[in-house]
C-alpha positions as CSV (number, residue, x, y, z in Angstrom):
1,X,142.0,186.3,86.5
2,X,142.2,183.7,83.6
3,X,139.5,181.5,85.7
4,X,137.0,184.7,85.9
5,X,137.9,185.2,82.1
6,X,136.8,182.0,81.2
7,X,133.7,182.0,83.4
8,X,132.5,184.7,81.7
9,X,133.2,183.2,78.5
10,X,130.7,180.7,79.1
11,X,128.2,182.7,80.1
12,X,128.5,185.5,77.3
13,X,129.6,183.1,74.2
14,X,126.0,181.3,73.9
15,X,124.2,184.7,74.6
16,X,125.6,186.5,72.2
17,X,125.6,183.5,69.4
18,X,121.8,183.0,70.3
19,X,120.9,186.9,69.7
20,X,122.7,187.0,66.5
21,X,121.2,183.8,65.4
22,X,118.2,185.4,66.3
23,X,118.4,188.6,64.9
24,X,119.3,187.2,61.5
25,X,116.2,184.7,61.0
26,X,113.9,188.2,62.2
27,X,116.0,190.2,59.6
28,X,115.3,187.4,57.2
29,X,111.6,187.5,57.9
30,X,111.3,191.1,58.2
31,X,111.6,191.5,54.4
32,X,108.0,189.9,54.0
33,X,107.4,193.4,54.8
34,X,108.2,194.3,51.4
35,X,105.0,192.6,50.5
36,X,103.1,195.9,51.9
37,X,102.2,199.3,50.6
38,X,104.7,201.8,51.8
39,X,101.7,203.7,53.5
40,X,101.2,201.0,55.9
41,X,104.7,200.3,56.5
42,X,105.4,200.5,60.4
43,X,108.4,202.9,59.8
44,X,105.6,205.1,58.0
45,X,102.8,204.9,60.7
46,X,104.9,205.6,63.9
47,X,107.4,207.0,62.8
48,X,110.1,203.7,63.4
49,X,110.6,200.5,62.7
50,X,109.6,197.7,64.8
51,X,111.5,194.6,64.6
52,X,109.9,191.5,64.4
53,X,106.8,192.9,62.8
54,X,108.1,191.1,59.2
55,X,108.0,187.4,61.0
56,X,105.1,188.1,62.4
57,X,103.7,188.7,59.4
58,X,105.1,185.9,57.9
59,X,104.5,183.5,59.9
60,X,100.6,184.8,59.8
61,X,101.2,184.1,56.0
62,X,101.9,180.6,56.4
63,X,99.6,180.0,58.5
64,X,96.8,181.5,56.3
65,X,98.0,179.5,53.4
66,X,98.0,176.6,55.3
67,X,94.4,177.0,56.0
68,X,93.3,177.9,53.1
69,X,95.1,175.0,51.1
70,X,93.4,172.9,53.0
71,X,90.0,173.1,52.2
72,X,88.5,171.9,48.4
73,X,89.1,175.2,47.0
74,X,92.8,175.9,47.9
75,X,93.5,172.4,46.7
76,X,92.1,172.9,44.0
77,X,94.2,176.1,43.5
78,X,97.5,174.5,44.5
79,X,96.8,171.5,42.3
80,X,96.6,174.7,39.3
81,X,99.9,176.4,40.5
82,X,101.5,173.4,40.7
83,X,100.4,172.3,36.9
84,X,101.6,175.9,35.7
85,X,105.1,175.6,37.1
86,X,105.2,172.1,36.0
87,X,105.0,174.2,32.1
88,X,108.2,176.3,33.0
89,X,111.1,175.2,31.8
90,X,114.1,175.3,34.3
91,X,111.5,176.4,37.1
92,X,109.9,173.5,36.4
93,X,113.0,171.1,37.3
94,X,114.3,173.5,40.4
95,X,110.5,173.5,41.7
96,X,109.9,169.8,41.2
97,X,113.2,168.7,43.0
98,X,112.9,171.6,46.3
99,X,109.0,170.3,46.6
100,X,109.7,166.3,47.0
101,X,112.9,167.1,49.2
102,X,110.4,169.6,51.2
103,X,107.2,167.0,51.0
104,X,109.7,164.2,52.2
105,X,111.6,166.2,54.8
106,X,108.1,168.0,56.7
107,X,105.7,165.2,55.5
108,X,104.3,164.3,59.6
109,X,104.3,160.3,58.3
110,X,107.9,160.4,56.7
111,X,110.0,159.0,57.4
112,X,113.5,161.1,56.6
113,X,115.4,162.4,59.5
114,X,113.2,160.2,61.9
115,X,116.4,158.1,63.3
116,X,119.8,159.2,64.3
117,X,122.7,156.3,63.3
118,X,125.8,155.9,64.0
119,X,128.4,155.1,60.9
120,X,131.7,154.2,59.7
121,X,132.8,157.9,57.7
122,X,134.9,158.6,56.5
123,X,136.9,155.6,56.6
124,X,136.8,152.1,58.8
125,X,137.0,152.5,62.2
126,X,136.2,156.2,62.1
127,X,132.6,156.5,63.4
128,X,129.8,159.7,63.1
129,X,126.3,160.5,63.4
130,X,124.1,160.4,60.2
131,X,120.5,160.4,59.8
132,X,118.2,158.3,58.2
133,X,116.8,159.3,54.9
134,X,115.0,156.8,53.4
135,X,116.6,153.9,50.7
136,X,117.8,154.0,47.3
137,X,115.5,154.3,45.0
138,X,115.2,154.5,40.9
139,X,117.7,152.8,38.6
140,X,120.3,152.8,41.5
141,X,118.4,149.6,43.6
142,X,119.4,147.5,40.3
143,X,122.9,147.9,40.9
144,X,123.0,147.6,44.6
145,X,122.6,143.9,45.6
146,X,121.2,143.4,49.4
147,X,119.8,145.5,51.6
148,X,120.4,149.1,51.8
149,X,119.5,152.6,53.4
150,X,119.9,156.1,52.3
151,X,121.5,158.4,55.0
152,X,123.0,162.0,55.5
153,X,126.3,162.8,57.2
154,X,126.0,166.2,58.2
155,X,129.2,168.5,59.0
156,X,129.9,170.0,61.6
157,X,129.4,172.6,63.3
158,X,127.2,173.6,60.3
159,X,124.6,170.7,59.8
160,X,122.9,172.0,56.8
161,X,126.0,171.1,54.9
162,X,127.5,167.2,54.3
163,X,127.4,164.1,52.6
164,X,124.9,161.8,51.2
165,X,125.7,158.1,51.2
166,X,124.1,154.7,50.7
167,X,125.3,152.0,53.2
168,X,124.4,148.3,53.2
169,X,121.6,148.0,56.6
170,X,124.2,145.5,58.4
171,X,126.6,148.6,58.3
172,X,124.3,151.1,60.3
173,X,123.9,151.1,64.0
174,X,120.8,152.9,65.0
175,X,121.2,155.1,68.2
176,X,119.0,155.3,71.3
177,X,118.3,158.8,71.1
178,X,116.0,161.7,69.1
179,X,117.2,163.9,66.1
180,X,117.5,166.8,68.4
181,X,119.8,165.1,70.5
182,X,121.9,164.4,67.5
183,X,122.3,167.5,66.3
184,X,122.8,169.4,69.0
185,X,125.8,166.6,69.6
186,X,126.7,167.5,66.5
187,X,126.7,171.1,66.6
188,X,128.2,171.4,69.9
189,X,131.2,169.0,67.9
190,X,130.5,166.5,70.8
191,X,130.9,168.5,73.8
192,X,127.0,168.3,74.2
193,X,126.4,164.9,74.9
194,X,123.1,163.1,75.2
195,X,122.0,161.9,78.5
196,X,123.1,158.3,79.0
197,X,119.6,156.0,78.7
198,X,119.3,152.4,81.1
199,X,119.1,149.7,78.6
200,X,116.6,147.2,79.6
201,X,118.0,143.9,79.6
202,X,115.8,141.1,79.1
203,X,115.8,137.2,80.7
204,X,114.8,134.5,79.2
């Protein structure tokens, strides 16, 4: 009994986690629905609602201002929006620090989150997975002597939470496999391990 128990464990504990996972992003995007006259509403027209509806709604949103930001009039228009929150204060710090960690992180020639590495955290001899970030930068490259690199030590089993550090270069061992594969090695607290990969060994 114990061995069908945990069969079905398996098989039900990743469905379930998936659809709730699922069902809170469409919940999420579902509010872009209050965006739209109540006339129009789906709940209004037919009588129920329609899940899903809201994402794909928003989604068509991004993809609309995508399109239009690109051409010489949207930029033109997002250069103006950007100068008019640059004039708010508070906004204008909070908006300023979300767009360069947004530009940096979904920018296609960036290079943050690019490389997975393997570190020393949270003490010597204690090893993890971070990610690349980039280096330090501003005041703090005065103070740090040598070569260093900017990473982020997610947590797990919740990545979006965990520690920024700055580690000398020589102190970072940079792993053989993609971001993906990190994190879901990560997420899965190591029980989802990355395929092993042939390292090619070359003769002089």
């Amino acid at each position: 009994m114990k061995r069908y128990f945990l069969t079905g464990l398996l098989i039900w504990v990743p469905l379930v986690i998936t659809a709730w996972v699922l069902s809170m992003i469409v919940d999420t995007l579902d509010q872009s629905l209050r965006l739209l006259p109540e006339a129009i509403h789906p709940k209004n027209l037919i009588g129920f609602s329609i899940p899903g509806v809201g994402a794909l709604l928003t989604l068509a949103m991004i993809l609309l201002t995508g399109l239009l930001a690109t051409n010489f009039i949207g930029e033109k228009l997002v250069g103006w929006w950007n100068a008019l929150l640059s004039r708010i204060p508070v906004v204008n710090s909070v908006y300023k620090a979300v767009k360069q960690v947004s530009d940096t992180l979904f920018a296609p020639n960036g290079n943050a989150f690019r490389k997975a590495l393997l570190v020393q955290y949270p003490r010597e001899g204690a090893w993890t997975i971070a990610f690349l970030t980039g280096a330090p930068g501003g005041d703090i490259r005065n103070h740090l002597h040598g070569d260093y690199v900017s990473v982020y030590v997610p947590t797990t089993p919740n990545p979006t939470s965990g520690f920024f550090l700055m580690l000398p270069r020589a102190d970072v061992v940079e792993l053989d496999m993609t971001v993906d594969e990190a994190l879901k090695y990560i997420i899965s607290m190591g029980v989802v391990a990355p395929p092993p990969r042939a390292r090619v060994v070359t003769h002089n």
